[in-house]
C-alpha positions in Angstrom: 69.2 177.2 -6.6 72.1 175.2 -4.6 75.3 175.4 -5.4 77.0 173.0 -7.7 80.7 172.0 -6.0 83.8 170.1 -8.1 84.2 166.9 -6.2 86.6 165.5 -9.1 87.5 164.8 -12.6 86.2 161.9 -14.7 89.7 161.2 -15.2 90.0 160.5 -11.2 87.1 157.8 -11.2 87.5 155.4 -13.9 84.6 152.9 -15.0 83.5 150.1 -12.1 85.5 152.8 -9.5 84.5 154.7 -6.3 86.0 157.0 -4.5 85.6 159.2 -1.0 85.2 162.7 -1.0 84.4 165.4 1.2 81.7 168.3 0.7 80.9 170.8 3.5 82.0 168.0 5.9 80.5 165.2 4.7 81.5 162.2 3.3 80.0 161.1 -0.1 81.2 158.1 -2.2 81.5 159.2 -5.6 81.4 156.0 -8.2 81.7 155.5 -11.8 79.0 152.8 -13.0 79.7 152.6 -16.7 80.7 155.9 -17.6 77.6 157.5 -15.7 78.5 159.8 -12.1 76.6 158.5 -8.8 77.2 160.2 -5.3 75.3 158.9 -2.1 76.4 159.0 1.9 79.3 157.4 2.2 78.1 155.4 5.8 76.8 152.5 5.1 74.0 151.8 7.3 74.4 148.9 9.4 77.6 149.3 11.0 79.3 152.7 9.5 81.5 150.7 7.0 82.8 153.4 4.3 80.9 152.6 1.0 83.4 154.6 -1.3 86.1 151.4 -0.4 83.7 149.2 -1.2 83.4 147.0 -4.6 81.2 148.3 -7.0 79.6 145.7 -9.7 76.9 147.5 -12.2 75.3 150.1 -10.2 75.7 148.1 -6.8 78.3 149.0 -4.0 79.0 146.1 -1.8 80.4 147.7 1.8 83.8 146.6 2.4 82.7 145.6 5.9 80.2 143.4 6.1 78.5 142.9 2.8 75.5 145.1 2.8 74.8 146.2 -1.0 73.3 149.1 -2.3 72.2 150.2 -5.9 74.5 153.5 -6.0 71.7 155.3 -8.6 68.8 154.9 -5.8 70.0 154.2 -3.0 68.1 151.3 -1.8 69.7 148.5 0.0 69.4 144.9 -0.8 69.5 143.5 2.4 67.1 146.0 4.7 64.7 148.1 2.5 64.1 150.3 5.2 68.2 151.3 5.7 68.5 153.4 2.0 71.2 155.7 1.0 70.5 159.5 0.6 71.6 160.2 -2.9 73.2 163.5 -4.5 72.6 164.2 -8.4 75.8 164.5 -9.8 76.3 166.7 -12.8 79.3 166.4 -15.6 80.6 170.0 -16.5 83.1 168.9 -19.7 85.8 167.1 -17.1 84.3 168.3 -14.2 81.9 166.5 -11.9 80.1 168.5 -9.6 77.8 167.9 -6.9 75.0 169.5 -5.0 74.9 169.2 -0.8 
């Protein structure tokens, strides 16, 4: 079984928030989408713009760079089906949230 690791508290990410954090050296964007815990890479991938900064509206993360959306709970991107997110199951432990590499 992998190893469940605390990224951050629910009281750290609140509601229509994301955030950047770090696990085993790489970066994940962590986001709030209604009170439900979504973790995918935090690169986007058409130039490397950092999908943690960007805005998030329902359960889709616009990057701050240059517009490219992806739905945070699968990953896909709107723009170029073929450029999706790896995602990371992210499981609430009371305040916890914890995350799997």
């Amino acid at each position: 079984m992998a190893q469940l690791t605390k990224i951050a508290t629910k009281q750290e990410l609140p509601a229509g928030t994301g955030k950047v954090v770090e696990v085993d050296g790489r970066a994940i964007a962590l986001f709030n989408a209604g009170g439900s815990f979504y973790a995918v890479d935090n690169t986007c991938k058409h130039r490397g713009g950092p999908l943690g900064e960007g805005a998030l509206t329902g359960t889709s993360v616009m990057c701050p760079w240059h517009g490219w959306s992806y739905d945070v709970t699968t990953g896909a991107c709107a723009v170029a089906p073929s450029a999706n997110l790896q995602t990371y199951p992210v499981t609430v432990d009371g305040n916890d949230l914890l995350i799997s590499i």
